[in-house]
N, CA, C and O atoms as a GROMACS GRO file, in nm:
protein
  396
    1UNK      N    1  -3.350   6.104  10.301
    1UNK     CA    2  -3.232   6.102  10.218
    1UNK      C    3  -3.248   5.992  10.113
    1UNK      O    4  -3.282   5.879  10.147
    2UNK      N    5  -3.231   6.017  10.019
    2UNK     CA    6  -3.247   5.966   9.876
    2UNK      C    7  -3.093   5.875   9.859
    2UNK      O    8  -2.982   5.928   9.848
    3UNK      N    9  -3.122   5.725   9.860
    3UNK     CA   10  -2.981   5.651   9.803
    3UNK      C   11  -3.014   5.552   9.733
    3UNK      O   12  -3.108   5.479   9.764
    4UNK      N   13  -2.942   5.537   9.629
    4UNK     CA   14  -2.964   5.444   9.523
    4UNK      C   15  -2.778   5.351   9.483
    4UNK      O   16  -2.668   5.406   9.481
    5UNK      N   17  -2.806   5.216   9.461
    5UNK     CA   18  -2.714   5.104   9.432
    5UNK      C   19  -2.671   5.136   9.321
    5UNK      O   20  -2.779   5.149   9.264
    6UNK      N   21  -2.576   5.165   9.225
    6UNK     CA   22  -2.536   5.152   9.072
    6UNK      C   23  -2.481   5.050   9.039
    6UNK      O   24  -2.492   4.954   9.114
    7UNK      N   25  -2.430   5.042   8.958
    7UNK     CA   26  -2.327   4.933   8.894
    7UNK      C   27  -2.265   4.958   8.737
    7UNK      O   28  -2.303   4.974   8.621
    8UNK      N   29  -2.132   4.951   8.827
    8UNK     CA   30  -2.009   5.037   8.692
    8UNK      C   31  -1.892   4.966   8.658
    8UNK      O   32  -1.860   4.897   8.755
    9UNK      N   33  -1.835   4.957   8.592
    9UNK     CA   34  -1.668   4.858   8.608
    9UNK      C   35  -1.700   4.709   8.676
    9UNK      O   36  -1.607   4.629   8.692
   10UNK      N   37  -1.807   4.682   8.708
   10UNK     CA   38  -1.776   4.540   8.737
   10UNK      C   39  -1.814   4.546   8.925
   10UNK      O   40  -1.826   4.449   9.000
   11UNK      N   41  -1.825   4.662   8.953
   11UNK     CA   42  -1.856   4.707   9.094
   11UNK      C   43  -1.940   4.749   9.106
   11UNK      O   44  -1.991   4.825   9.024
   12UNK      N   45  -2.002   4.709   9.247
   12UNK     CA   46  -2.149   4.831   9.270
   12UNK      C   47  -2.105   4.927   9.400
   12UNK      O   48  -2.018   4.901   9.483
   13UNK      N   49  -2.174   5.021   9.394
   13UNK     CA   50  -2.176   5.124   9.442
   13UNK      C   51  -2.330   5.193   9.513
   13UNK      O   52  -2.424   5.231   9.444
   14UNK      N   53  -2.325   5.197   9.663
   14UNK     CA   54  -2.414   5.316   9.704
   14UNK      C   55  -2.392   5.443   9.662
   14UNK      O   56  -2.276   5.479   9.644
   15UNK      N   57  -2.491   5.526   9.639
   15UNK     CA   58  -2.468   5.629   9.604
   15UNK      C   59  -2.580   5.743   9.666
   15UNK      O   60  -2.695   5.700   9.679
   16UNK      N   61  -2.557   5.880   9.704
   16UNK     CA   62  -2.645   5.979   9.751
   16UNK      C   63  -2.659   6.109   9.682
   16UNK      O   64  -2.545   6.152   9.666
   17UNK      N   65  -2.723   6.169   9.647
   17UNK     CA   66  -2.691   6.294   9.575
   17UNK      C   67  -2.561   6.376   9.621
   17UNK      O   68  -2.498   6.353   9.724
   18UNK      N   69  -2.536   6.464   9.537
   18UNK     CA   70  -2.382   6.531   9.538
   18UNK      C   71  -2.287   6.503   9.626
   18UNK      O   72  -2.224   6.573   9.706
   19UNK      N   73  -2.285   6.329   9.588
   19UNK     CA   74  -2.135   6.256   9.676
   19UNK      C   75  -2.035   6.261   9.508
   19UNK      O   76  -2.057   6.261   9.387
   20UNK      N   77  -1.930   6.265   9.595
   20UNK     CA   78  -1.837   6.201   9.481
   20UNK      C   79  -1.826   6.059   9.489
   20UNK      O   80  -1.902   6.006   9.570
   21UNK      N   81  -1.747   5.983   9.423
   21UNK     CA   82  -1.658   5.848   9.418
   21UNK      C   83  -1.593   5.860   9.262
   21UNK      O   84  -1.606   5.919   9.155
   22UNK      N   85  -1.513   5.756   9.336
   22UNK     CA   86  -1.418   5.729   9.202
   22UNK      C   87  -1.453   5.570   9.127
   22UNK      O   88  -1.470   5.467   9.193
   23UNK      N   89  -1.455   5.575   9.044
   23UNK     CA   90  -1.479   5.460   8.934
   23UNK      C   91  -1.400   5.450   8.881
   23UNK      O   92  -1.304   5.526   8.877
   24UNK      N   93  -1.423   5.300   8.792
   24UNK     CA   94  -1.309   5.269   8.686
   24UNK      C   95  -1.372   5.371   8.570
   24UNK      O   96  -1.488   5.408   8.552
   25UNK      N   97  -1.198   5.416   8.471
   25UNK     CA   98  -1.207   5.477   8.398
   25UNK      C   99  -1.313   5.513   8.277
   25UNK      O  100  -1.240   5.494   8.180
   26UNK      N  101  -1.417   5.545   8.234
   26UNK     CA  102  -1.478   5.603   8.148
   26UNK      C  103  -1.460   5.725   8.067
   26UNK      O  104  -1.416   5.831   8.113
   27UNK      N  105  -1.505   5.700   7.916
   27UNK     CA  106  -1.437   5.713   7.816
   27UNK      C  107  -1.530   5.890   7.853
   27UNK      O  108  -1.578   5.921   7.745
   28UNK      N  109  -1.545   5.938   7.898
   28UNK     CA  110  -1.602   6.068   7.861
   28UNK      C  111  -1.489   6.208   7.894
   28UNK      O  112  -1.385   6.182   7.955
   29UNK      N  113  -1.512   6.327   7.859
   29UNK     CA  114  -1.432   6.466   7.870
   29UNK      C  115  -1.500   6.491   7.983
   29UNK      O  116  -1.617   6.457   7.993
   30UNK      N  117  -1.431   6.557   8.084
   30UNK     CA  118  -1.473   6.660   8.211
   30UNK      C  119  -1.537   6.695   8.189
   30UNK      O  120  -1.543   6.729   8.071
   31UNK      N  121  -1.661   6.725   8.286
   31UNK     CA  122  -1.773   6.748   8.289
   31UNK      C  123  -1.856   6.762   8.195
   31UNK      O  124  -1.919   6.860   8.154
   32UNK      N  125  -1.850   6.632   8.155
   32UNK     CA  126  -1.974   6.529   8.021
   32UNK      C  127  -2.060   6.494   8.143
   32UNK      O  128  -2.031   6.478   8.261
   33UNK      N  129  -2.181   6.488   8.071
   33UNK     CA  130  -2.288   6.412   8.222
   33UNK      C  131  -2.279   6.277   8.171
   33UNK      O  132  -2.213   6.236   8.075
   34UNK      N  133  -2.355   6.213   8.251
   34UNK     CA  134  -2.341   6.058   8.278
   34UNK      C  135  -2.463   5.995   8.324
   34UNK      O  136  -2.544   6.032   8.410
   35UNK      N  137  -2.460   5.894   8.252
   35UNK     CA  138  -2.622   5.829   8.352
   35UNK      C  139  -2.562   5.650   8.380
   35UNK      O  140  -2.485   5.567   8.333
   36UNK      N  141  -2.647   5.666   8.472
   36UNK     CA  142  -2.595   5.485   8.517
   36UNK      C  143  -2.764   5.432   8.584
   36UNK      O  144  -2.859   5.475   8.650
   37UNK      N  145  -2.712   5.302   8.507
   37UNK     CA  146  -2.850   5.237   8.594
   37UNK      C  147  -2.916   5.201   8.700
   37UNK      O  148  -2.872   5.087   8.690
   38UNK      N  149  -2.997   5.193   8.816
   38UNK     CA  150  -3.008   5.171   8.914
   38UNK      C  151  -3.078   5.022   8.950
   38UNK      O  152  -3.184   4.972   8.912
   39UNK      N  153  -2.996   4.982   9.021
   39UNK     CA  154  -3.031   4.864   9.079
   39UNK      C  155  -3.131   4.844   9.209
   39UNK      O  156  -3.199   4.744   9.231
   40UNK      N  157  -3.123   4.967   9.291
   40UNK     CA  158  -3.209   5.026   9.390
   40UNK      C  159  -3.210   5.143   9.413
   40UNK      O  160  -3.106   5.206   9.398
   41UNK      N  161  -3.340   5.216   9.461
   41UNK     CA  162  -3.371   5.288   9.471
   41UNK      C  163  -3.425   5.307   9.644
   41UNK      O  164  -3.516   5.233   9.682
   42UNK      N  165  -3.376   5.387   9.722
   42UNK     CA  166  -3.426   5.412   9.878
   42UNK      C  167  -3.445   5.536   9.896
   42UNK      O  168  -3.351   5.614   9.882
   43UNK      N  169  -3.578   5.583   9.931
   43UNK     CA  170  -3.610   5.738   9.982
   43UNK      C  171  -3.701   5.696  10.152
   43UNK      O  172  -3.815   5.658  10.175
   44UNK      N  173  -3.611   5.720  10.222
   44UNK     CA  174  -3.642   5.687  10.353
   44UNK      C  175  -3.664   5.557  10.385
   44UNK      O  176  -3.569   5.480  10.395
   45UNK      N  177  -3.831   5.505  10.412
   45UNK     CA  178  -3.884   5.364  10.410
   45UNK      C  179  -3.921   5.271  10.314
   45UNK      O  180  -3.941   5.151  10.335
   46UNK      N  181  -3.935   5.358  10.159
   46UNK     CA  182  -3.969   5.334  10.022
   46UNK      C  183  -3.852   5.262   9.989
   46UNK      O  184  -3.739   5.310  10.002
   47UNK      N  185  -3.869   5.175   9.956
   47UNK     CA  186  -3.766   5.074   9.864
   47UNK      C  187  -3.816   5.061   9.752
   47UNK      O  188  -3.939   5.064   9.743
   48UNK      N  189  -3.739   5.045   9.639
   48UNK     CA  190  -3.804   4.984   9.525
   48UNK      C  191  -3.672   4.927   9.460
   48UNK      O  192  -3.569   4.983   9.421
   49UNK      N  193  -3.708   4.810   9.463
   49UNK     CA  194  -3.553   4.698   9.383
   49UNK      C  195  -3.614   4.668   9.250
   49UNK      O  196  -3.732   4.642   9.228
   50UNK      N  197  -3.521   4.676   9.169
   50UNK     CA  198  -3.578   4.712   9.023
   50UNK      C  199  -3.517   4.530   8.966
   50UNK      O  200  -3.427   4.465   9.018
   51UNK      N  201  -3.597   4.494   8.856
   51UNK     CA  202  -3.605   4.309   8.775
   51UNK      C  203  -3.589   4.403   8.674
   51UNK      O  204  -3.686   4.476   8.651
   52UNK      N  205  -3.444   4.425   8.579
   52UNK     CA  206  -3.336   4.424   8.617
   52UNK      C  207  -3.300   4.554   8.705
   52UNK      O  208  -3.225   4.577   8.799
   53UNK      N  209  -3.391   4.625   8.628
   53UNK     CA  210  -3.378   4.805   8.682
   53UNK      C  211  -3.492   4.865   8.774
   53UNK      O  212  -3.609   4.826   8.773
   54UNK      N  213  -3.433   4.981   8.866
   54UNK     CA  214  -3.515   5.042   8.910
   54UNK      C  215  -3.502   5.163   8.887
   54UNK      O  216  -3.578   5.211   8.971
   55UNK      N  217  -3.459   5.248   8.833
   55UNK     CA  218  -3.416   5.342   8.751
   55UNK      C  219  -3.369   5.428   8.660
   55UNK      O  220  -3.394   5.406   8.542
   56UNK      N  221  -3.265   5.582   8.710
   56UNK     CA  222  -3.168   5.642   8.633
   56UNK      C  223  -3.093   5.724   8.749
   56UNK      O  224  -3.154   5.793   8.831
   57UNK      N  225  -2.965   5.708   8.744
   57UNK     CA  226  -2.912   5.825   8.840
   57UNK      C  227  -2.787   5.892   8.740
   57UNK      O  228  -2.708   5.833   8.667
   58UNK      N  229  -2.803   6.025   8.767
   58UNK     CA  230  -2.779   6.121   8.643
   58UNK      C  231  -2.636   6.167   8.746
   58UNK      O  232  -2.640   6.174   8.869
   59UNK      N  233  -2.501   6.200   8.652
   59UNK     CA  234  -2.415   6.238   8.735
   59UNK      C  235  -2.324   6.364   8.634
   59UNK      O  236  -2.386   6.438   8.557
   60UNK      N  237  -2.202   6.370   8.648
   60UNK     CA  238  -2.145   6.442   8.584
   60UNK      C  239  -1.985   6.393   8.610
   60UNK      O  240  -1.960   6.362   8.727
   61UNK      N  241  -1.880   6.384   8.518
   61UNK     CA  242  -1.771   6.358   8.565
   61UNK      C  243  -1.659   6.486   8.564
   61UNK      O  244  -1.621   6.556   8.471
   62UNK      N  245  -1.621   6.486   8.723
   62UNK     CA  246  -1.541   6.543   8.751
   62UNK      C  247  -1.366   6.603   8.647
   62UNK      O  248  -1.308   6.687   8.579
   63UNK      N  249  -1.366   6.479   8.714
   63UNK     CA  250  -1.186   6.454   8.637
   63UNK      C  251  -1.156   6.313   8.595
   63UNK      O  252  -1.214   6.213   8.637
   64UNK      N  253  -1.051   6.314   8.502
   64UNK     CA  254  -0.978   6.210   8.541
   64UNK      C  255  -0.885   6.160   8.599
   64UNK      O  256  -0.802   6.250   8.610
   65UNK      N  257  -0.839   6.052   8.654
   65UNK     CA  258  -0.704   6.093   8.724
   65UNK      C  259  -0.611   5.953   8.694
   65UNK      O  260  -0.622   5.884   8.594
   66UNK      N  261  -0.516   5.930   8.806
   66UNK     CA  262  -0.437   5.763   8.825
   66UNK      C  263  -0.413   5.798   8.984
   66UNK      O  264  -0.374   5.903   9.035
   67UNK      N  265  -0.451   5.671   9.047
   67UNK     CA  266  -0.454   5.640   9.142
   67UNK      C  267  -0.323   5.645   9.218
   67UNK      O  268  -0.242   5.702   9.145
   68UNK      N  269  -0.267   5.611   9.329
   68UNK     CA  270  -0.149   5.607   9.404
   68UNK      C  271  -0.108   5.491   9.344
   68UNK      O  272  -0.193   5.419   9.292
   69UNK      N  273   0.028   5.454   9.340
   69UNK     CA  274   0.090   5.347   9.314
   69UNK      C  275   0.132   5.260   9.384
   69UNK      O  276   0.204   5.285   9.480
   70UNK      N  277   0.094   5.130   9.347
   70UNK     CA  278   0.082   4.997   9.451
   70UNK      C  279   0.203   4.933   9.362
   70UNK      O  280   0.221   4.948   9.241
   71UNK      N  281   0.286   4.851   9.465
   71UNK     CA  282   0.374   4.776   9.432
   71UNK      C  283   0.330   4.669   9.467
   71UNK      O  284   0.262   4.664   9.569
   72UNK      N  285   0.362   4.530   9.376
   72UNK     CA  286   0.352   4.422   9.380
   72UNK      C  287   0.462   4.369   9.347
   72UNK      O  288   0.542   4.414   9.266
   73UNK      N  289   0.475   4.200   9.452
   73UNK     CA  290   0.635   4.184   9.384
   73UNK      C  291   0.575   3.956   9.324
   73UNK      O  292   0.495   3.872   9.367
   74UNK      N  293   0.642   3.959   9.250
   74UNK     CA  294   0.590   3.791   9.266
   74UNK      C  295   0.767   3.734   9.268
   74UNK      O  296   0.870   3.783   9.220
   75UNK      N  297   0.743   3.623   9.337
   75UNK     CA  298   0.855   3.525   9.422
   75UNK      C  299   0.849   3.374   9.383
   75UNK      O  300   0.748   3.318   9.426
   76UNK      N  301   0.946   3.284   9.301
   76UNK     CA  302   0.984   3.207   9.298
   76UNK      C  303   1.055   3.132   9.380
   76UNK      O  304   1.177   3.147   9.380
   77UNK      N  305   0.987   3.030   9.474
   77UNK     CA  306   1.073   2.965   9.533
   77UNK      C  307   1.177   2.888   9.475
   77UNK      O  308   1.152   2.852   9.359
   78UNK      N  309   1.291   2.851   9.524
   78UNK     CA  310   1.360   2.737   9.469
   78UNK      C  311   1.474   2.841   9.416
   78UNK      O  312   1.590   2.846   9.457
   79UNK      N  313   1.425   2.906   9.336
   79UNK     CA  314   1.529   2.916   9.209
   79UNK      C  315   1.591   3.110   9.277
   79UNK      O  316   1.676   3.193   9.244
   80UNK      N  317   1.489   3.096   9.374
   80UNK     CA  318   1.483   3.302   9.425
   80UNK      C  319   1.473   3.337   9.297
   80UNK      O  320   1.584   3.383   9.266
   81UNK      N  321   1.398   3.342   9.200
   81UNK     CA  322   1.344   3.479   9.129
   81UNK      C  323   1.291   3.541   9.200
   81UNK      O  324   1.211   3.497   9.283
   82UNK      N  325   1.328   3.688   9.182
   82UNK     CA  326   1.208   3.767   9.278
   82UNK      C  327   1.170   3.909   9.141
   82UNK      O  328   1.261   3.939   9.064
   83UNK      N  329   1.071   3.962   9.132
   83UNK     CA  330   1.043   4.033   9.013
   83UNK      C  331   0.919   4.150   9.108
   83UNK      O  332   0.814   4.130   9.168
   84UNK      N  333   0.993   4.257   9.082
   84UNK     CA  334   0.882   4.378   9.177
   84UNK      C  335   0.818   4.452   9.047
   84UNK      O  336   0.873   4.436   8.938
   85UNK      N  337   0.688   4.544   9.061
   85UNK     CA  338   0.683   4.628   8.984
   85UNK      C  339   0.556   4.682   9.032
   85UNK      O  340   0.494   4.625   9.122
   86UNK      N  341   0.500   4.826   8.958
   86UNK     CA  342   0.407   4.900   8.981
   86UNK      C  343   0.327   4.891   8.959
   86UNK      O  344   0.323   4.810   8.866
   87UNK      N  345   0.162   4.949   9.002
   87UNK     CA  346   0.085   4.946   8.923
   87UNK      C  347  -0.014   5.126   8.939
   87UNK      O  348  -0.025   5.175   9.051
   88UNK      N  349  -0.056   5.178   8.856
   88UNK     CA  350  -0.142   5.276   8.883
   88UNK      C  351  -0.294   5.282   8.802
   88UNK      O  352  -0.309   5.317   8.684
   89UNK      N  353  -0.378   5.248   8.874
   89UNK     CA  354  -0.523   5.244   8.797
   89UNK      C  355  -0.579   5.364   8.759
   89UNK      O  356  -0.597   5.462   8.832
   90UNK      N  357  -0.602   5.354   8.655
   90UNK     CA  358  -0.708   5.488   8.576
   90UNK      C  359  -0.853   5.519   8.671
   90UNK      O  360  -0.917   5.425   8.717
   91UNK      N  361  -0.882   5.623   8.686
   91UNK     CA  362  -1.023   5.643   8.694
   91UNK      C  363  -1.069   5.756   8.676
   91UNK      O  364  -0.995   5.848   8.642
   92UNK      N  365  -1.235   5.778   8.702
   92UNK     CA  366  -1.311   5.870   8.703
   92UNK      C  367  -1.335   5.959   8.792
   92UNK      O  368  -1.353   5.878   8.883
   93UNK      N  369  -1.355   6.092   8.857
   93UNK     CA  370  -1.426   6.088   8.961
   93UNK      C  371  -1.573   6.174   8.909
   93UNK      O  372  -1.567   6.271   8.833
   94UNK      N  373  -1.665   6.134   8.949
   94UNK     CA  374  -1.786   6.148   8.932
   94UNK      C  375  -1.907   6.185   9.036
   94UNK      O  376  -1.960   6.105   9.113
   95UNK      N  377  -1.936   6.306   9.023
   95UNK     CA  378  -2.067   6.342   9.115
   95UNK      C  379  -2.157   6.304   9.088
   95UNK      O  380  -2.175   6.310   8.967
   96UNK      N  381  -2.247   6.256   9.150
   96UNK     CA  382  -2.386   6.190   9.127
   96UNK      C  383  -2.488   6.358   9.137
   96UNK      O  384  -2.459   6.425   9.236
   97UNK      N  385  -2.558   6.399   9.075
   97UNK     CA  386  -2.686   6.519   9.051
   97UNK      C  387  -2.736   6.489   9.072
   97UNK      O  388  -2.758   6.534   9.184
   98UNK      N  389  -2.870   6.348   9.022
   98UNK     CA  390  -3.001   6.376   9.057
   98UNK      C  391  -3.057   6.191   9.062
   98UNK      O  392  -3.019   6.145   8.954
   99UNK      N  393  -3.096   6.130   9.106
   99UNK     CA  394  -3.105   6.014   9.150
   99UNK      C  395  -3.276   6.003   9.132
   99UNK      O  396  -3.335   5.899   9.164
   0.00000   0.00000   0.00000
């Protein structure tokens, strides 16, 4: 089984051929392909860690979407301010093809 490390939004990611995940938002239309760089590369016992790169892993993006909505509240002692509100993050979801 073929898995390779990416790095997208500020996050890295394992990745395997035709997995999904979701990422931070990227600017592309449904099913635009995609390439991301690889930081590692694993096919069984074969490693190869790439100075900076060790690759290309080729994907395609799904959809876009917004995430579930998280509430956050922030709290002033002393005075009880209390202030709630939402948040919903943008993203991608993206199949990885060919690694």
């Amino acid at each position: 089984m073929k898995l390779a490390v990416i790095k997208t939004g500020g996050k890295q990611y394992v990745v395997a051929e035709k997995a999904r995940l979701r990422i931070e938002k990227l600017d592309v239309a449904d099913g635009a392909a995609v390439e991301f760089d690889a930081l590692l590369v694993a096919d069984g016992d074969k490693v190869e860690i790439g100075t900076p790169l060790a690759g290309k892993v080729q994907g395609k993006a799904v959809r876009q979407g917004r995430a579930a909505k998280v509430i956050g509240v922030k709290f002033k002692r002393k005075t009880r301010e209390k202030k709630k509100f939402g948040h919903r993050q943008n993203y991608t979801e993206v199949e990885i093809t060919k690694i």
